[in-house]
DSSP file (Angstrom, degrees, kcal/mol; ACC not computed):
  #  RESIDUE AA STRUCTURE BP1 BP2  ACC     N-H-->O    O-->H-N    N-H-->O    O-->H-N    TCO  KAPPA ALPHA  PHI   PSI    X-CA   Y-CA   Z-CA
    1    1 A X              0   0    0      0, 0.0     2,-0.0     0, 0.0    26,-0.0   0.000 360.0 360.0 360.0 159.5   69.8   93.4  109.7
    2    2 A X        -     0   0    0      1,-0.0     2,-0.4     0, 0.0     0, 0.0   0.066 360.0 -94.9 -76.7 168.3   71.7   91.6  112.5
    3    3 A X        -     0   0    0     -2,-0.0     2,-0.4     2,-0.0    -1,-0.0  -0.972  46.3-162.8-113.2 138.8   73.7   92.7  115.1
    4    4 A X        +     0   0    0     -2,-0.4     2,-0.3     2,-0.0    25,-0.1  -0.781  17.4 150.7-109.7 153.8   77.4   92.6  114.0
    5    5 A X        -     0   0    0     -2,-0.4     2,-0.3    45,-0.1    25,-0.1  -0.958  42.1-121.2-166.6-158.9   80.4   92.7  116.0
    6    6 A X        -     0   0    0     -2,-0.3     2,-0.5    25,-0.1    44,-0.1  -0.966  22.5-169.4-140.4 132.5   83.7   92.1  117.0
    7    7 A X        -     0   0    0     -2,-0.3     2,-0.4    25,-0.0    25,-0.1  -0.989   2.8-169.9-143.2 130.4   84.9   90.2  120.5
    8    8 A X        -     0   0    0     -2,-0.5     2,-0.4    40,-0.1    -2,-0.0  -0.998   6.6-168.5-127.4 134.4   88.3   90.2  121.6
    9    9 A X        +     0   0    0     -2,-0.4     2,-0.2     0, 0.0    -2,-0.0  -0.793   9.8 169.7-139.7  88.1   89.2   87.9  124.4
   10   10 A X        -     0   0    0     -2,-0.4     3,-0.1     1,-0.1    -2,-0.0  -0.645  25.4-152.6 -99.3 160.0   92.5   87.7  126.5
   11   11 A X  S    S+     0   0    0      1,-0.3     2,-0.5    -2,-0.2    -1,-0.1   0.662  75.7  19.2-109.7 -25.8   93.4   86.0  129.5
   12   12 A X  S    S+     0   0    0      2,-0.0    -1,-0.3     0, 0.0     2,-0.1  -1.000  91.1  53.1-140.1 152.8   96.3   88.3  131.2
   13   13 A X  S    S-     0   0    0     -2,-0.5     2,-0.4    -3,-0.1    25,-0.2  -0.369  74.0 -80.4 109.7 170.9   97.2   91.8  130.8
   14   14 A X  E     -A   37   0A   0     23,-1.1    23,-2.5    -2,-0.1     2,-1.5  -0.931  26.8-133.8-110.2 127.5   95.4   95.5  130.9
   15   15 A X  E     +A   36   0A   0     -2,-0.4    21,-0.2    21,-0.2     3,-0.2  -0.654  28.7 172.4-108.8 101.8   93.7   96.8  128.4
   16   16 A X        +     0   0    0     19,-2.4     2,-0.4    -2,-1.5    -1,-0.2   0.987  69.8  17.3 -62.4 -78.5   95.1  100.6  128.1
   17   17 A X        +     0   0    0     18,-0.5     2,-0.4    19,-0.0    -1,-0.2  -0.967  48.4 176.0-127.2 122.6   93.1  101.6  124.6
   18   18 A X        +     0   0    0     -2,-0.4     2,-0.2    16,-0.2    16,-0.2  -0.883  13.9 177.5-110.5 123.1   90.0  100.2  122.6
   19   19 A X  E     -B   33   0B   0     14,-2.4    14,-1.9    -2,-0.4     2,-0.7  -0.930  21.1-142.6-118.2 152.8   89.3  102.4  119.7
   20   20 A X  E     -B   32   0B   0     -2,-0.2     2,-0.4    12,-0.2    12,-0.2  -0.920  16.2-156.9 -96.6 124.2   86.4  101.1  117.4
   21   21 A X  E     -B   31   0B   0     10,-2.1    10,-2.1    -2,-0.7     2,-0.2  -0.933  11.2-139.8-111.4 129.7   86.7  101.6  113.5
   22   22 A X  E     -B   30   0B   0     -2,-0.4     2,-0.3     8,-0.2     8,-0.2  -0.497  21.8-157.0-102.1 142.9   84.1  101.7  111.0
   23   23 A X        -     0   0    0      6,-2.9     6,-0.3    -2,-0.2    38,-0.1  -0.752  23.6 -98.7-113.1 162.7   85.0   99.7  107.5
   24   24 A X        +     0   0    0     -2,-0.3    28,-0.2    36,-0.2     3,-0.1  -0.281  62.4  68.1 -86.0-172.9   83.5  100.3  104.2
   25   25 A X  S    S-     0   0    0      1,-0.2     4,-0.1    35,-0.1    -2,-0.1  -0.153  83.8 -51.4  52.0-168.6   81.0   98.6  102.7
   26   26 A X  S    S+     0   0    0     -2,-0.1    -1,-0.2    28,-0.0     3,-0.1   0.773 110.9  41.3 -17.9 -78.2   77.7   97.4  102.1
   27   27 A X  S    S-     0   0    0      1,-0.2     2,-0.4    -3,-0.1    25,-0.1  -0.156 100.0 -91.2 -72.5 166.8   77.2   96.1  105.6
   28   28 A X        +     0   0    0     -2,-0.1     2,-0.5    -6,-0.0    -1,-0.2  -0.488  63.4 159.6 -73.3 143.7   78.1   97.5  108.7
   29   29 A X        +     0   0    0     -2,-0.4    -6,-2.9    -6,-0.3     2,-0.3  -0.932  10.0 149.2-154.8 129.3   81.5   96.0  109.3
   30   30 A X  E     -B   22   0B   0     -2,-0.5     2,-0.4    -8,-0.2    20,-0.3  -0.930  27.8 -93.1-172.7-172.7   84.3   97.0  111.5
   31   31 A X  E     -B   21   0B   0    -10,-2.1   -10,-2.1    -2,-0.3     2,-0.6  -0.739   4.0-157.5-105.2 130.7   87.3   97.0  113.7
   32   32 A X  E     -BC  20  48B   0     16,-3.3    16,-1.9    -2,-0.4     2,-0.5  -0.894  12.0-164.8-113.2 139.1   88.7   97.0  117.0
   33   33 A X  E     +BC  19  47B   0    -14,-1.9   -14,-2.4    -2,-0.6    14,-0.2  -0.981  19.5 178.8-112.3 133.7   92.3   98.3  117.9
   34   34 A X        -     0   0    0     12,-1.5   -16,-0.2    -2,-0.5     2,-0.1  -0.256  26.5-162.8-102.6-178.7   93.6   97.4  121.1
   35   35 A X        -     0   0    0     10,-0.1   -19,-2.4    -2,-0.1   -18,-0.5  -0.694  13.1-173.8-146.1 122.1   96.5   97.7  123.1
   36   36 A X  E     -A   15   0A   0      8,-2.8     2,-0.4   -21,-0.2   -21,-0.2  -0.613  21.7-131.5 -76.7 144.6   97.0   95.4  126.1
   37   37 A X  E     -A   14   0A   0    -23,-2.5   -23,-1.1    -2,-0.3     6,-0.3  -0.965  14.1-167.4 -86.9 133.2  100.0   95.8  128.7
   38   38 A X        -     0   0    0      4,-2.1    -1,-0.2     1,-0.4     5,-0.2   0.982  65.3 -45.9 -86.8 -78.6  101.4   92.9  129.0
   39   39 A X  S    S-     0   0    0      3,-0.6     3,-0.4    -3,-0.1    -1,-0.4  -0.526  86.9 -56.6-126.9-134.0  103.4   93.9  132.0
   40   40 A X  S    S+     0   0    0      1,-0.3     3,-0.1    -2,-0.2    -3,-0.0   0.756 135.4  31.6 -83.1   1.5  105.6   97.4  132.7
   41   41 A X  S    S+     0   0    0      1,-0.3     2,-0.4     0, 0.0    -1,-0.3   0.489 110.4  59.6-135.6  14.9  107.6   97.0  129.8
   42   42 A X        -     0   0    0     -3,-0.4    -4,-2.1     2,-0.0    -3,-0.6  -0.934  50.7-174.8-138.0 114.4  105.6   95.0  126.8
   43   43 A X        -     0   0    0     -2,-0.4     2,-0.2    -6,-0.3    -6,-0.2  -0.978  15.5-148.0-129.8  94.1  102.6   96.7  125.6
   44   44 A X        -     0   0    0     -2,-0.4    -8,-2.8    -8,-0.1     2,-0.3  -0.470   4.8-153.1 -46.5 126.2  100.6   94.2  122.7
   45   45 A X        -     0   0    0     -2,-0.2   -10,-0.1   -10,-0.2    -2,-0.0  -0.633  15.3-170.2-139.7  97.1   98.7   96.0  119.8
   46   46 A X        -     0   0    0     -2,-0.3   -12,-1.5     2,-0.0     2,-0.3   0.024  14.8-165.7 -65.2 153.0   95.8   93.8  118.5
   47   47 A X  E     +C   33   0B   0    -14,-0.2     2,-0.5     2,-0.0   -14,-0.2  -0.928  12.8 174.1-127.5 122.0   93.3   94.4  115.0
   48   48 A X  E     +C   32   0B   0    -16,-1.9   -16,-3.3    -2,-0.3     2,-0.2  -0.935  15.4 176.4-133.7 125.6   90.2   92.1  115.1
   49   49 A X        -     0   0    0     -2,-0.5   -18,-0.2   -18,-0.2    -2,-0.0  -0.765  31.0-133.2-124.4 174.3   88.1   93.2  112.1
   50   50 A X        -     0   0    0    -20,-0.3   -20,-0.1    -2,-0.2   -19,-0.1   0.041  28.6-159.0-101.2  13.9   84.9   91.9  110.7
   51   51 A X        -     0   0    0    -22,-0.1   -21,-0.0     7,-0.1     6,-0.0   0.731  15.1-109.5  -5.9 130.4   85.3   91.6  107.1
   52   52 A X        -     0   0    0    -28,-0.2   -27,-0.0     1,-0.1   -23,-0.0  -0.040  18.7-128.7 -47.9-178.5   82.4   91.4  104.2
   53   53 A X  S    S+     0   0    0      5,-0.0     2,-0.8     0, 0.0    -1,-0.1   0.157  91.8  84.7-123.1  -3.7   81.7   88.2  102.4
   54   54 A X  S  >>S-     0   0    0      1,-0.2     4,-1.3     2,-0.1     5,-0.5  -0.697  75.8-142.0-108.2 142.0   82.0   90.3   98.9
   55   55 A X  H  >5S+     0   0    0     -2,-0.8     4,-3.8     1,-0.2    -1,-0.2   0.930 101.5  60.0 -47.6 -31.1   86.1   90.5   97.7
   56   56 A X  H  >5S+     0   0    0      2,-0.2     4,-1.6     1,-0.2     5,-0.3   0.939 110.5  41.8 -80.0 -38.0   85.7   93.9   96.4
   57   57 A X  H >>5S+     0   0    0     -3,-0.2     3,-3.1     2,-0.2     4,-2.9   0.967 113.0  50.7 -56.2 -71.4   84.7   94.9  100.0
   58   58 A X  H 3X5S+     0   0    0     -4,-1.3     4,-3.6     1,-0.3    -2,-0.2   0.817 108.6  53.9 -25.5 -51.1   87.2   92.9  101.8
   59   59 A X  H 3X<S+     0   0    0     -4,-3.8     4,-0.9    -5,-0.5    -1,-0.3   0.779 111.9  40.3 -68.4 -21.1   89.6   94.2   99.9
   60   60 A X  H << S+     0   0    0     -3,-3.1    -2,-0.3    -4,-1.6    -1,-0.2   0.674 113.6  52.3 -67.9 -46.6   88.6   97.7  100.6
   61   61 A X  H >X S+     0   0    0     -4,-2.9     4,-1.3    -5,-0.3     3,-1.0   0.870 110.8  58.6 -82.5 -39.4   88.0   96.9  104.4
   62   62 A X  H >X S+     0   0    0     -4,-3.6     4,-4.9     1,-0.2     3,-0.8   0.960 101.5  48.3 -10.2 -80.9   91.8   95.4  104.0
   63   63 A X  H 3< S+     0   0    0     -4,-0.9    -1,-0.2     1,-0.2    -2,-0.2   0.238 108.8  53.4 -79.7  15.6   93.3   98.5  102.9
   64   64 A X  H <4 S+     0   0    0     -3,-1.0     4,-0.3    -4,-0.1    -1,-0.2   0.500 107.0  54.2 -80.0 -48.0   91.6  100.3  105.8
   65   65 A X  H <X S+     0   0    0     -4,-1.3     4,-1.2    -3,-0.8    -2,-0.2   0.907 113.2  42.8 -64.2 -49.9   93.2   97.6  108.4
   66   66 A X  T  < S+     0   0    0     -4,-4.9    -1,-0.2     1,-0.2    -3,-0.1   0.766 108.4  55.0 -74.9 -16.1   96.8   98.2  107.1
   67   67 A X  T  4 S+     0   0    0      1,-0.2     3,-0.3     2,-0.2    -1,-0.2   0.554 107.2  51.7 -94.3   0.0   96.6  101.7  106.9
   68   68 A X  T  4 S+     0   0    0     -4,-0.3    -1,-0.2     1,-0.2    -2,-0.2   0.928 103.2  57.6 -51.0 -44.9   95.6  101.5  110.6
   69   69 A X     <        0   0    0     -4,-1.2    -1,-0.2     1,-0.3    -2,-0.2  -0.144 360.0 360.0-115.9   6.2   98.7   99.3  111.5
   70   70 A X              0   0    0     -3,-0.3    -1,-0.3     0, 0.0    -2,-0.1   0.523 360.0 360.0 -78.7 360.0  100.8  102.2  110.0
């Protein structure tokens, strides 16, 4: 195996909280949730996931993402 990952890349703002999240399947796969500060009153909250290549995964590593983002 490889090394897999996940790169998130901004140009202005402060990055309050990176949590890492592990997704299912086969391979190692996963997520990062961010949250930037924009400035003092707008706070961005980013998902950059890694998805499998098989649907049944994806779809599983999916319903992981959204239930993040609730």
């Amino acid at each position: 195996h490889g090394w897999h990952g996940n790169v998130l890349l901004f140009k202005r703002g402060i990055v309050r909280n990176v949590h890492q999240i592990k997704l299912p399947g086969l391979e190692p796969r996963g997520a990062l949730v961010a949250e930037i500060d924009l400035d003092e009153k707008r706070t961005l909250r980013i998902i950059v996931a890694h998805l499998g290549l098989l649907r049944r995964s994806r779809s599983e590593q999916a319903r992981v993402v959204l239930e993040i983002m609730n």
